[in-house]
C-alpha positions as CSV (number, residue, x, y, z in Angstrom):
1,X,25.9,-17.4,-17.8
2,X,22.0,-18.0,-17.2
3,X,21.1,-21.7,-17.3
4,X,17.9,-21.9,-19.7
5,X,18.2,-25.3,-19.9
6,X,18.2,-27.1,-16.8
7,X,15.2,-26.6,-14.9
8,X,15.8,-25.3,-11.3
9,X,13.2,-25.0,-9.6
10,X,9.6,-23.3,-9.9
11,X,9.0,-20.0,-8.2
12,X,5.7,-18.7,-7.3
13,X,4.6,-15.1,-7.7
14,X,1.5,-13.6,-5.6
15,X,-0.1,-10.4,-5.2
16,X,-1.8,-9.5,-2.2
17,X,-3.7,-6.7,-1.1
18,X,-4.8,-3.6,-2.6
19,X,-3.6,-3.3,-5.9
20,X,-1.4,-0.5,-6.7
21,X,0.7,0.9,-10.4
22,X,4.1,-1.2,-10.4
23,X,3.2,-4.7,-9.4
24,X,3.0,-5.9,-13.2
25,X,6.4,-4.6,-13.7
26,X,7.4,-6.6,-10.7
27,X,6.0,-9.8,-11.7
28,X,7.6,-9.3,-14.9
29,X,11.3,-8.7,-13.5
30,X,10.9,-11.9,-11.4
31,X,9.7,-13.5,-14.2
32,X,12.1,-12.7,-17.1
33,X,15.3,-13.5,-15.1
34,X,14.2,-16.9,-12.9
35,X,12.8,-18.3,-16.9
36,X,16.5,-17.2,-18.1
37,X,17.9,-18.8,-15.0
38,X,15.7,-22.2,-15.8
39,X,13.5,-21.4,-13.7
40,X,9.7,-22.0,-13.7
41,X,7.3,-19.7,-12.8
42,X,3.8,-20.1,-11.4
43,X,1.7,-16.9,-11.1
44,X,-1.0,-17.5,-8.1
45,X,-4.3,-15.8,-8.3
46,X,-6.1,-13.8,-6.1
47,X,-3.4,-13.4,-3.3
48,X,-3.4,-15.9,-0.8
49,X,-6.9,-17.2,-1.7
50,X,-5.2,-19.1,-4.8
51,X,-3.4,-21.1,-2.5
52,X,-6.4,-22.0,-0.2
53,X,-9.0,-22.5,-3.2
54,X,-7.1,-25.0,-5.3
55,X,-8.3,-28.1,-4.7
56,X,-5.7,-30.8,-4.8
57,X,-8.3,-33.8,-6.2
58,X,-8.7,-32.0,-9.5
59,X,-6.9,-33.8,-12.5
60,X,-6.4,-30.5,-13.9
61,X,-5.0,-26.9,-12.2
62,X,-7.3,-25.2,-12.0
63,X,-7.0,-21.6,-14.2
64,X,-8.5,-19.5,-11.0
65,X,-5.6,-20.5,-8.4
66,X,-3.0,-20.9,-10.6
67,X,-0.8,-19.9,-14.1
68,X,2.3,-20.8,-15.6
69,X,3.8,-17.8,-16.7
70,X,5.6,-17.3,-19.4
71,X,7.6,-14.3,-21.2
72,X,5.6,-13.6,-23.5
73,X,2.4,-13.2,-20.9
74,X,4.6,-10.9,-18.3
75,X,5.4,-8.6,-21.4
76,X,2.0,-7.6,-22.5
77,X,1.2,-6.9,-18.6
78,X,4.4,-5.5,-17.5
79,X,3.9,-1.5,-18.5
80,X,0.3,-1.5,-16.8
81,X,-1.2,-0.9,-13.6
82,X,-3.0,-3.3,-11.3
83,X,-2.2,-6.8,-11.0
84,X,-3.2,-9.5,-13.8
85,X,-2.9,-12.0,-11.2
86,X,-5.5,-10.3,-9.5
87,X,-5.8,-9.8,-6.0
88,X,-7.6,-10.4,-2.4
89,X,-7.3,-9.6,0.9
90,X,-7.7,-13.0,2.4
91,X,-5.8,-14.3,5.1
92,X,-5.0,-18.1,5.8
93,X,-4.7,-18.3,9.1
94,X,-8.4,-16.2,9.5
95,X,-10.9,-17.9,7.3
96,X,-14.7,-17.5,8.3
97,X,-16.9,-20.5,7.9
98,X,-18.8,-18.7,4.8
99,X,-15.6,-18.5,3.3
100,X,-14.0,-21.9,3.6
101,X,-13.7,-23.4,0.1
102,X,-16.6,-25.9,-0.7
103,X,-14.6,-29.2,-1.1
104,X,-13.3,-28.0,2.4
105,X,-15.9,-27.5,4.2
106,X,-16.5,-30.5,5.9
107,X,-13.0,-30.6,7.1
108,X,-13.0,-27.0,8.6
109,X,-16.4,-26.4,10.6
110,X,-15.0,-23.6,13.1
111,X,-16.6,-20.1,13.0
112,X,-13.0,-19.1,12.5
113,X,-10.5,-21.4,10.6
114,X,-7.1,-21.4,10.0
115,X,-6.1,-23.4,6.6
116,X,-2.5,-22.9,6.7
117,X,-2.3,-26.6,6.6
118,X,-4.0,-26.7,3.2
119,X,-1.5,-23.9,1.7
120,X,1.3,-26.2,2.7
121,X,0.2,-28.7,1.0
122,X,-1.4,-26.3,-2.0
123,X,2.5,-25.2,-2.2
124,X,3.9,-29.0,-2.3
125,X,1.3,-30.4,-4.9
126,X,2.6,-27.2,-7.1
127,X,5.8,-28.0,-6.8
128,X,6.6,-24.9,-5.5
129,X,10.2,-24.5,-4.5
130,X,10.3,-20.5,-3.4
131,X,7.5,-18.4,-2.8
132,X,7.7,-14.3,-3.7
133,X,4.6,-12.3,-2.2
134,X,4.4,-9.1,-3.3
135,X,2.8,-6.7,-1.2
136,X,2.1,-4.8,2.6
137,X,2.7,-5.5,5.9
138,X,-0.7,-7.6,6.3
139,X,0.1,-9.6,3.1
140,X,3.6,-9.7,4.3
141,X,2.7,-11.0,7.8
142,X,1.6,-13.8,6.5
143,X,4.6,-14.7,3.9
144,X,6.5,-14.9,7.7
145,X,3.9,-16.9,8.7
146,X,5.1,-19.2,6.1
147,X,8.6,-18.9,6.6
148,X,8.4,-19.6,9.6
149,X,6.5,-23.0,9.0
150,X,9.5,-23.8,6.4
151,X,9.1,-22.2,3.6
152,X,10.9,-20.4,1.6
153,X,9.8,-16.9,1.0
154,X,11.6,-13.8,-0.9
155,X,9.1,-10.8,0.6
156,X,8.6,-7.7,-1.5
157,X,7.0,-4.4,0.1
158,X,4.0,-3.0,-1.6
159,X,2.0,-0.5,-0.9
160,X,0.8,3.0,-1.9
161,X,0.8,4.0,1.8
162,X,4.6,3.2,2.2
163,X,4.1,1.9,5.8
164,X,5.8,-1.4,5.5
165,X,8.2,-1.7,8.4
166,X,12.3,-2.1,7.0
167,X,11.9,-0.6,3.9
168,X,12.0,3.2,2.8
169,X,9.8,2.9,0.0
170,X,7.6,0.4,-1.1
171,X,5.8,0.1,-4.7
172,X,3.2,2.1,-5.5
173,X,3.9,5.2,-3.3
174,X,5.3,7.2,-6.2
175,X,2.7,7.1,-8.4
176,X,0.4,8.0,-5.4
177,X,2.4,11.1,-4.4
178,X,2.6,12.0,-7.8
179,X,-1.4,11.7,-8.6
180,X,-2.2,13.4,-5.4
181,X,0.1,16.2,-6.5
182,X,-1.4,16.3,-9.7
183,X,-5.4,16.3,-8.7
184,X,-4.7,18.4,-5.7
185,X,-3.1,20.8,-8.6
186,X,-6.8,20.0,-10.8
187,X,-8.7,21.0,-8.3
188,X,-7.2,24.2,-7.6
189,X,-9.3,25.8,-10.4
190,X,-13.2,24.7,-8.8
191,X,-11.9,25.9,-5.3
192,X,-10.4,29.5,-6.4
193,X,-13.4,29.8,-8.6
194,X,-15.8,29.5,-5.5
195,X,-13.1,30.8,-3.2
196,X,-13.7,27.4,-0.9
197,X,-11.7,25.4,1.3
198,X,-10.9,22.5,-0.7
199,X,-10.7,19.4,1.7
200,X,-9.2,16.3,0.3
201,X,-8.9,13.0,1.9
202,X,-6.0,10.8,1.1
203,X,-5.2,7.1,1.6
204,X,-3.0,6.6,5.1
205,X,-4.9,4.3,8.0
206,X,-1.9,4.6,10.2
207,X,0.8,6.9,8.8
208,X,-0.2,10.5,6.9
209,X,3.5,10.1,4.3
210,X,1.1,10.2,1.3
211,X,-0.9,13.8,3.2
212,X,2.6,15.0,4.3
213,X,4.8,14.3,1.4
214,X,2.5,16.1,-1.2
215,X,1.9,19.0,1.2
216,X,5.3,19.5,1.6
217,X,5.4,19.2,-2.3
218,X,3.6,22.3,-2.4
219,X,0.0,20.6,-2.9
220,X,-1.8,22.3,0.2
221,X,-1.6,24.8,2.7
222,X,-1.9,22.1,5.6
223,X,-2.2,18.6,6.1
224,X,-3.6,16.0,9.0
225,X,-2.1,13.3,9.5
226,X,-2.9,9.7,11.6
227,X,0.2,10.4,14.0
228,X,-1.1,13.3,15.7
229,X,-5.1,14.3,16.4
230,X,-5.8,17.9,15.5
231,X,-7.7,20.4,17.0
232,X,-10.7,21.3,14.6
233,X,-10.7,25.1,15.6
234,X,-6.9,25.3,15.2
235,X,-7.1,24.0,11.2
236,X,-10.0,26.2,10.6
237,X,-7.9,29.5,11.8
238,X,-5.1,28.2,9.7
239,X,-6.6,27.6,6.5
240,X,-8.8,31.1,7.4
241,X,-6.0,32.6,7.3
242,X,-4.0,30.8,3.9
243,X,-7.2,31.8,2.1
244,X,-7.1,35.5,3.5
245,X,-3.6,35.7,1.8
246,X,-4.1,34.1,-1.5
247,X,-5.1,36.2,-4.4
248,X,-7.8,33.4,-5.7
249,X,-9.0,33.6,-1.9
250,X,-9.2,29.9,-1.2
251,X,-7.2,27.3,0.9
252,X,-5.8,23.5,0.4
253,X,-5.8,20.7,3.4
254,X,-5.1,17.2,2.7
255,X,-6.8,14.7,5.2
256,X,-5.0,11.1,5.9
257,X,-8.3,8.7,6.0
258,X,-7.0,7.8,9.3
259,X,-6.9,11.2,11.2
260,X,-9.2,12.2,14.0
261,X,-9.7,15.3,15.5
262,X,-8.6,15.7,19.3
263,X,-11.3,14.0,21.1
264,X,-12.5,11.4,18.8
265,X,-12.5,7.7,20.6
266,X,-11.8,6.5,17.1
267,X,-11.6,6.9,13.3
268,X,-13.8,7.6,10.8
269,X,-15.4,4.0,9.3
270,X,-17.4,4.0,6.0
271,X,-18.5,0.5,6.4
272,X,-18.7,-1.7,9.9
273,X,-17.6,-5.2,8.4
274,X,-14.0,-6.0,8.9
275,X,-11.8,-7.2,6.3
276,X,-10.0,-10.5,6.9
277,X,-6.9,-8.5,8.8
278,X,-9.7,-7.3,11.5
279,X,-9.5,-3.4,9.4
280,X,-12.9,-1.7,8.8
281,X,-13.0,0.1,5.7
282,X,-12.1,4.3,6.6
283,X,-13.7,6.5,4.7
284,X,-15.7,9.8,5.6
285,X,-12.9,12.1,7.8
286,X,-12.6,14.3,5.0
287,X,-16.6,15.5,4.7
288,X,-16.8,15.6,8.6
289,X,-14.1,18.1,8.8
290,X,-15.1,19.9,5.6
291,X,-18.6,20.2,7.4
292,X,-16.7,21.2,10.6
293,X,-15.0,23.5,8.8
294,X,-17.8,25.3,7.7
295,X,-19.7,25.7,10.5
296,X,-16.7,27.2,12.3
297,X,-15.1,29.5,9.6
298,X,-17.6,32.6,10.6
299,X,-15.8,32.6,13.8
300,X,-12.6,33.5,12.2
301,X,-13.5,35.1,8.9
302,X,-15.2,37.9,10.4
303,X,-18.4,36.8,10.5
304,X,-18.5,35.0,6.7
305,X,-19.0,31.4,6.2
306,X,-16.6,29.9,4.1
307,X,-18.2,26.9,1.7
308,X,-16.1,23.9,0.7
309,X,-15.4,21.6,-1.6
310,X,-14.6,17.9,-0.2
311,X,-13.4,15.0,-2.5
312,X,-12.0,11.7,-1.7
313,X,-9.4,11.0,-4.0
314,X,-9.8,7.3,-2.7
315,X,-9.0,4.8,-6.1
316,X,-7.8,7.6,-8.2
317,X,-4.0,7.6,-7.0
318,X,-3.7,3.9,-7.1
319,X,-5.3,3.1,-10.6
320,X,-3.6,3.3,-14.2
321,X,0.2,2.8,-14.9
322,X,3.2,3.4,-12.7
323,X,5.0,6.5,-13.3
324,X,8.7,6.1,-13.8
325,X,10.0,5.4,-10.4
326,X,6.8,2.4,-10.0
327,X,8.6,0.8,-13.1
328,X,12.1,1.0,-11.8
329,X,11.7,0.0,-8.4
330,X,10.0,-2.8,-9.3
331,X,12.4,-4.1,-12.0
332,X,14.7,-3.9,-9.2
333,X,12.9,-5.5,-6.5
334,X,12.0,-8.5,-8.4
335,X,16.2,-9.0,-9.6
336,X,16.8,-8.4,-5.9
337,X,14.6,-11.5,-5.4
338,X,16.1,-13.6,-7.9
339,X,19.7,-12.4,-6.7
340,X,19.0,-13.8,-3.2
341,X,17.1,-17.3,-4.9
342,X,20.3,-17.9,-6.7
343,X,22.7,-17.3,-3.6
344,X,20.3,-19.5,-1.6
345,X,19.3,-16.5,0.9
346,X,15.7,-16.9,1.9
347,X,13.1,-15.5,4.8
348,X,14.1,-12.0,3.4
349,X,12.3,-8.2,2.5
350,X,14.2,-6.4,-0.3
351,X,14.4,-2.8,0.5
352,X,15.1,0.5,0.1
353,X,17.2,2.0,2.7
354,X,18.9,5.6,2.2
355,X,18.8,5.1,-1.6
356,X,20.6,2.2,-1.6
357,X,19.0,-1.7,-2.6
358,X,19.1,-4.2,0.1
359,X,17.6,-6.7,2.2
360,X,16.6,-7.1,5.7
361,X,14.9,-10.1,7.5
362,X,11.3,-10.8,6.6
363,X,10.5,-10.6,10.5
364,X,10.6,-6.8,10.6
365,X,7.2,-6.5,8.8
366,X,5.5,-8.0,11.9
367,X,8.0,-6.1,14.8
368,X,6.4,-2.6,14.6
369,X,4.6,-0.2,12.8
370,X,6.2,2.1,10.4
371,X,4.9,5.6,10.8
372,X,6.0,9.7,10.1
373,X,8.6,10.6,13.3
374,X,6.4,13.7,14.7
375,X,9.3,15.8,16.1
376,X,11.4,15.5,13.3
377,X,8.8,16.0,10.5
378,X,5.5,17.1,11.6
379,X,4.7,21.1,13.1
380,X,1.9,20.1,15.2
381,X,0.9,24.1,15.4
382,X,1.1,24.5,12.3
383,X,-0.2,21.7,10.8
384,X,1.9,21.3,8.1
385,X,5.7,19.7,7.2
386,X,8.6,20.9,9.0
387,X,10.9,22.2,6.3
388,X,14.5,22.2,7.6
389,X,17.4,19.3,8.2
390,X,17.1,17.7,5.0
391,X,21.1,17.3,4.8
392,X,21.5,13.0,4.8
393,X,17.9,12.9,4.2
394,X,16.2,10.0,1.9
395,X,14.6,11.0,-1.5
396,X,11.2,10.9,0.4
397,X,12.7,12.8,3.3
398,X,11.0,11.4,6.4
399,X,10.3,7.4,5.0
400,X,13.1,6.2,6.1
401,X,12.7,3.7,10.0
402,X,15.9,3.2,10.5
């Protein structure tokens, strides 16, 4: 029987990272059951940068680094997208001087801090007694950063990307197939009316499973992914060829932000600045290989230029609510958590693996990278999903890394 009188403990919740559909209803699980278990539950803002910002000399907590959360709060939140904790994507141990918070600034004078110390003793002053972040492997990284130093960390993956190592699925990557699906399917109608190549790029820095999964869905014709550089002539042929058969005379191709084509030194970067996991923001493979595309499509369409029609579909598959499998996974995750808070189990990831819920040690989000197996998924001359040997195959066919 859940102890609802006794108080436990208090358990932190954080988001970090981009935000996706299905952290609310995360927060919310976690919530509900550690209150019913006498728990209590702070909610820290902003991802990691509530726990540097707060400044331990106030009388009062302050309401930008930190909430008690209550059921009543997580209810109202708990069928909506985003994060009402909010969210960053700072990183502790990597704090730039022009970020350091003011009241410690004379303490921390390096071009390059790192203020793990301060969380430590952020974490103490709130009491803290288990920490649960909530989100990818750069968020994640960190949360074993912390483990390591002592604390103790339930992790849970996030992210719409699904590239968190030890996990097949990670929240948020439902609701991103299913929106790409969805406007893929939208914009079907303004490509057959031109008779275009419709050219969409797709989140995916270092693994195409939100471009591969949808295409094999049946959104496009072809897809590129970040696992394998393309050759530009050998798309354009392709999708010269999809149009040729199509009645509507037009042709699909979704672009992972982080594909280059054969020969390209690097990727496509729509801003230079570095965020504070050393990424610079992708953005702008899509157009160049929509322009490509153009320019080459009179050498295989017999003489003819074919026009297109490139769109980012950037924010639009990670806004709004969590489809059905971003409110179940969730729910799950955050019981998972509290299951292995009230056996004692700590420095953990729940997880996903062959359809099955379980946990693995929170060191597998910094061992490797978690991308699409080539050979066993991908048709590198064809550019598209390889549809056979789905017998024992996870839900999402090629996420599992195991």
């Amino acid at each position: 029987m859940s102890n609802v009188k006794t108080k436990r403990g208090t358990i932190a919740i954080l988001t970090g990272g981009g935000d996706v559909p299905g952290l609310n209803p995360a927060i919310r699980a976690v919530t509900v059951r550690a209150l019913r278990e006498g728990y209590r539950v702070v909610g820290i803002r902003r991802g990691w940068a509530g726990l540097i910002d707060l400044d331990r000399s106030e009388p009062k907590l302050d309401p930008d680094c930190a909430m008690e959360l209550s059921e009543e709060t997580v209810n109202k939140v708990g069928r909506t997208g985003g994060t009402f904790l909010h969210t960053s994507r700072t990183r502790p141990s990597h704090v730039p001087k022009a970020n350091v918070p003011e009241h410690l600034r004379e303490k921390y004078t390096d071009d390059m801090n790192d203020l793990t110390p301060e969380v430590l003793a952020n974490i103490g002053h709130l009491g803290i007694d288990v920490l649960i972040p909530i989100g990818g492997d750069d968020t994640l990284s960190y949360g074993e950063r912390l483990h390591r130093e002592g604390v103790k960390v339930i992790a849970i993956p996030k992210t719409m990307d699904n590239d968190v190592p030890g996990t097949d699925y990670c929240i948020g990557f439902s609701t991103c197939v299913t929106r790409t699906i969805e406007l893929t399917h939208a914009l079907r109608t303004s490509a057959g009316s031109h008779e275009r190549f419709l050219v969409l790029e797709v989140f995916g820095r270092y693994a195409g499973f939100t471009a591969l999964l949808p295409t094999m869905a049946g959104a496009a014709n072809r897809c590129v992914i970040p696992e394998h550089p393309f050759d530009i002539e050998r798309l354009t042929r392709l999708l010269v060829a999809d149009r040729s058969t199509n009645p509507s005379k037009y042709s699909v191709v979704l672009v992972s932000e982080g594909a280059k084509i054969t020969g390209m030194d690097e990727m496509i970067f729509s801003d230079q600045e570095k965020d504070a996991y050393g990424h610079k923001k992708l953005g702008g493979i899509g157009d160049l290989i929509a322009d490509r595309l153009k320019g080459l499509s009179p050498k295989y369409n017999q003489g003819r230029r074919v026009n297109t029609i490139s769109q980012r579909l950037g924010y639009l598959v990670r806004c709004g609510d969590p489809d059905a499998l971003d409110s179940i996974v969730p729910m799950a995750f955050g019981n998972l958590a509290m299951d292995l808070i009230l056996e004692g189990t700590y420095g953990r990831l729940v997880n996903v693996r062959n359809g099955r819920y379980d946990n693995v040690p929170i060191d597998v989000v910094t061992s490797r990278k978690k991308v699409i197996d080539v050979a066993k998924y991908y048709d590198v001359d064809r550019l598209r999903p390889i549809y056979e040997n789905f017998n024992n195959r996870p839900v999402f066919i090629m996420t599992s890394d195991y």
